[in-house]
C-alpha positions in Angstrom: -13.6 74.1 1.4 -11.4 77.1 1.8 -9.8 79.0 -0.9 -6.0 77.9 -1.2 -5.2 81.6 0.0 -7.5 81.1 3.0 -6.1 77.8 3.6 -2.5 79.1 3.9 -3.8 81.7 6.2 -4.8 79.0 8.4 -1.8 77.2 8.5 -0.2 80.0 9.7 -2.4 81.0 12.3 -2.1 77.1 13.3 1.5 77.3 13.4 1.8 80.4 15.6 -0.8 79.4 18.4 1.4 76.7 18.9 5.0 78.0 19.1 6.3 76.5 16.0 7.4 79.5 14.7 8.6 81.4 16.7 9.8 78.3 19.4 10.9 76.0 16.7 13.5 76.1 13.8 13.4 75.5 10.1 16.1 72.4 10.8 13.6 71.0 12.5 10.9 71.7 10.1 13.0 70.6 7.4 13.8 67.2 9.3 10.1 66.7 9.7 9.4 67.4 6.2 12.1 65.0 4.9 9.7 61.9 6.8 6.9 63.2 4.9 8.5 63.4 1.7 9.5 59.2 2.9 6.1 58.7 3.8 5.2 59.8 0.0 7.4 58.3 -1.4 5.6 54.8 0.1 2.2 56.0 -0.8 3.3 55.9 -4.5 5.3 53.0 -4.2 2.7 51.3 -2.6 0.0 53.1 -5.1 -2.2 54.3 -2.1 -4.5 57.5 -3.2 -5.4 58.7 0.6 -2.0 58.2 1.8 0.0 60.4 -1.4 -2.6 62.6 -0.8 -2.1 62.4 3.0 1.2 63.1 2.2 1.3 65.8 0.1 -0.7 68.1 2.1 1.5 67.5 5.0 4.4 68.8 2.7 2.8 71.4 1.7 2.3 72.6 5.3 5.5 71.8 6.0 6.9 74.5 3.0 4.6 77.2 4.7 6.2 77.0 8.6 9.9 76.7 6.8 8.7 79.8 5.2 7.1 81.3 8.0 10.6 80.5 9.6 12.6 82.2 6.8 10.3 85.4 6.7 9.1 84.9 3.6 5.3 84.1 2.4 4.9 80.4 0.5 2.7 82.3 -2.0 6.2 84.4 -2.8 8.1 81.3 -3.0 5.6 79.7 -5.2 5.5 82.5 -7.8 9.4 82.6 -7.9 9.4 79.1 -9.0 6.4 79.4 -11.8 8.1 82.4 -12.6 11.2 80.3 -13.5 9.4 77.4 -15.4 7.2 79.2 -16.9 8.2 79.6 -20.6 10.7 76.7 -20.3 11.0 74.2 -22.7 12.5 70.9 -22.7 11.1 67.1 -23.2 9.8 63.6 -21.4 12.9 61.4 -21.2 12.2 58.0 -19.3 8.7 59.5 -17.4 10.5 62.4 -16.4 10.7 66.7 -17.9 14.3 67.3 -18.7 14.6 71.0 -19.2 16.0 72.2 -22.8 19.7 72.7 -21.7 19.9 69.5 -19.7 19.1 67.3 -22.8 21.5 65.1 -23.9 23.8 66.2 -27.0 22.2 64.4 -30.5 24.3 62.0 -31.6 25.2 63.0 -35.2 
């Protein structure tokens, strides 16, 4: 298994020997990754492991060509947003984090 740096790398390299770079367009990217974010969707729904899974990694790839396409490096992208969250704080409501200033006013 390749490191998650290495892995990246690869993608890349994929991308480019195949035009979608340079030849294609982050719209397009974007509409592709919007049918992998469906097909997740029924891999959860439907509670199949290798399909989420399936799923996820295809997103992921997706994120690094709309990158690619923007000129920036997923890695960059991904700091920025753990940057962000890092020290946030906030709690579960219904299954899901609701960060600190989104929770509802207390009732007094």
């Amino acid at each position: 298994m390749h490191t998650i740096q290495k892995t990246i790398s690869l993608i890349r390299d994929w991308a480019r020997a195949r035009n979608i770079i340079a030849g294609g367009s982050a719209q397009a990217q974007m509409l592709k990754l919007t049918e992998e974010i469906g097909e997740l969707a029924g891999g959860i729904a439907k509670d199949r492991q290798a399909d989420i899974e399936d799923a996820i990694g295809d997103c992921f790839v997706l994120l690094t060509i709309i990158a690619a396409h923007r000129g920036v490096d997923i890695e960059t992208c991904i700091g920025r947003a753990y940057n962000e969250i890092k020290d946030r704080r906030g709690r579960m409501i219904d299954g899901v984090f609701v960060k600190e200033e989104d929770l509802p006013d207390d009732p007094e």
